[in-house]
N, C-alpha and C positions, 0 to 999 in steps of 0.2 A: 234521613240525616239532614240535621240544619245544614243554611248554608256557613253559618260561622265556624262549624264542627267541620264541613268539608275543607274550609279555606284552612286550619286548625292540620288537619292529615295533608292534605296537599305540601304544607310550609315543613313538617315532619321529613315528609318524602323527600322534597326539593333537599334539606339540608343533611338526611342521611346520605343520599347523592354525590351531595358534593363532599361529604368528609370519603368517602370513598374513593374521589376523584381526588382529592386533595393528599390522600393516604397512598395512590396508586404511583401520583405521579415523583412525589419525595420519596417513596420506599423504594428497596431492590430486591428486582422479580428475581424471583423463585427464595426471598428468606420470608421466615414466618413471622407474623404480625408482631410488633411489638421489640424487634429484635432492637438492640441499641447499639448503636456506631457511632464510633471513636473519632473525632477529629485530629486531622494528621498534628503531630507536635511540632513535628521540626520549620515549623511557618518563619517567614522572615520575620521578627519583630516580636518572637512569640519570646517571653519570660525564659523558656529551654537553652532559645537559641542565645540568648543574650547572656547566660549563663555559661553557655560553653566560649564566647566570646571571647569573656572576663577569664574564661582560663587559659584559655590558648595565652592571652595579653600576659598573663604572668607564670607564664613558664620560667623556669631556675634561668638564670643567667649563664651565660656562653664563658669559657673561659679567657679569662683578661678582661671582659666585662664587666662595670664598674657602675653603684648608682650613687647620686650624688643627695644627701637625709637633710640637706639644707634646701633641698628645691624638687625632690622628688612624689610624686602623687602616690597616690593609695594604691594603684597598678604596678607603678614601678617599687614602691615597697614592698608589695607582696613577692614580688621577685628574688627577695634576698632568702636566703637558707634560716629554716626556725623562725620567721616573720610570716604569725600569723594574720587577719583581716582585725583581730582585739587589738593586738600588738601592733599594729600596722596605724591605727586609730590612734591609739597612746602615745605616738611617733610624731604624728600630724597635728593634734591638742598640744603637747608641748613645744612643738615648735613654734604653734600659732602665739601661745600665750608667754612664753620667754624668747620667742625670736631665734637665729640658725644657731646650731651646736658648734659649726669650724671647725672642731678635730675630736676622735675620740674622747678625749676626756671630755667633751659637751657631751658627746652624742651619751653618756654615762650617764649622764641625769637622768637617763627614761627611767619611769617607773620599768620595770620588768627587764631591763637592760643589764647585764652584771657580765663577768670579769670574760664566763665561758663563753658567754654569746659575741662578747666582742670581738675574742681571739677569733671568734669562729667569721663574725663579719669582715674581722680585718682586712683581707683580699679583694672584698667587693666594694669596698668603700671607700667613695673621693671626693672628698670636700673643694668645692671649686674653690672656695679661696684659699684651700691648702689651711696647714696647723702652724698658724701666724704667733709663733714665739717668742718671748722676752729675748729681744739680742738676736734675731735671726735677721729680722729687718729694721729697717730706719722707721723710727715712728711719723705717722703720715698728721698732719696739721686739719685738727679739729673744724679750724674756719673755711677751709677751701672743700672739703669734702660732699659730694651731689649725696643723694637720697641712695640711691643705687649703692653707692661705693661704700656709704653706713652702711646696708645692708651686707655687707659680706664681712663685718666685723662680728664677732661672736659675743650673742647675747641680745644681736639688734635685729628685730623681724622688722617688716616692710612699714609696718602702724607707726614704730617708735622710732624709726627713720624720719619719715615724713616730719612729726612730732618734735624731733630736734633738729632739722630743716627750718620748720616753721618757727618754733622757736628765734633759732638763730638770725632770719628775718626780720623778726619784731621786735627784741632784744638787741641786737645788736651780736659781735665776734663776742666768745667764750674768752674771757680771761685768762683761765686756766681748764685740766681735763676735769676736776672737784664741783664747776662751776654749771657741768653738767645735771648735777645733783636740783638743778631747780625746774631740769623737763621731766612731766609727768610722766611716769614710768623706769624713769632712771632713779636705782637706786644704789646705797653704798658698797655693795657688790659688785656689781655692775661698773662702776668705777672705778675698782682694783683691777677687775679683768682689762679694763681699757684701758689703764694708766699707761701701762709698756707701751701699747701701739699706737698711741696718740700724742701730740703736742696740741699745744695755745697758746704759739711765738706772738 
């Protein structure tokens, strides 16, 4: 035998060896070659556990427990009765894009929202700034109002706060509440719902 042919089986040998070695020491004695094992699920951090996380997180709500669809996440939506994770999504888009509901009749615009689902949320739902009325309260002054305290008027997300903030800044005080009509994203709508609970002394 050449020597290139020996050094050739020698390097055979050596690496049958060590797959054997290799094979001994990751296997468990006494199962048969080849057997496959399962890596445990329930790991910290593993997709399972994260999942069961997300549902403990949204378990149904406690009695007198209340969530607030003007400022509540996709966790605490799921919380509400019949508010699927589709439904739950449609909730958080339209708020993002027309800003907080303030009372039932907002929260009514969802797409997939209608008469029985409301009656059914009725109980659990609490708009922090409450269902701001024609004639319940004194209308608050356009000019004086922070970013914050827009935002709890219905119809104004956080974007179109800011928006008629900044406005107001560069422009100067609102006239009138009509005069709103020249910040982008305020439209003729939007100015009838405001009209009751605003001035521009």
């Amino acid at each position: 035998m050449e020597p290139a042919e020996r050094r050739a089986v020698l390097v055979l040998l050596l690496l049958g060896v060590a797959g054997q070695g290799v094979r001994w020491v990751a296997g468990r004695p006494g199962e048969p070659p080849g057997q496959v094992a399962l890596l445990p699920v329930e790991r910290r951090g593993s997709p399972t556990a994260h999942r069961d996380s997300a549902l403990a997180e949204a378990r149904p709500l406690a009695p007198g427990e209340t969530v607030d669809p003007d400022r509540a996440s996709l966790k605490e939506l799921l919380r509400l009765p019949r508010v699927g994770p589709a439904l739950a999504r449609t909730i958080l888009a339209d708020r993002e894009a027309k800003g907080p509901f303030g009372d039932l009749a907002g929260f009514d615009r969802v797409p997939g929202v209608g008469p029985k689902l409301l009656e059914t949320l009725k109980p659990y739902l609490r708009f922090r700034g409450g269902a701001v009325l024609p004639g319940t309260a004194a209308p608050r002054d356009l000019n004086l109002l922070t970013a914050a305290e827009l935002e709890n008027l219905p119809g104004i997300g956080p974007a179109l706060a800011e928006r008629i903030v900044a406005y107001r800044e560069s422009h100067g005080r609102f006239a009138d509440i009509g005069a709103l009509g020249a910040v982008p994203g305020v439209g003729p709508a939007l100015i009838a719902r405001l009209r009751p609970l605003l001035e521009a002394p």
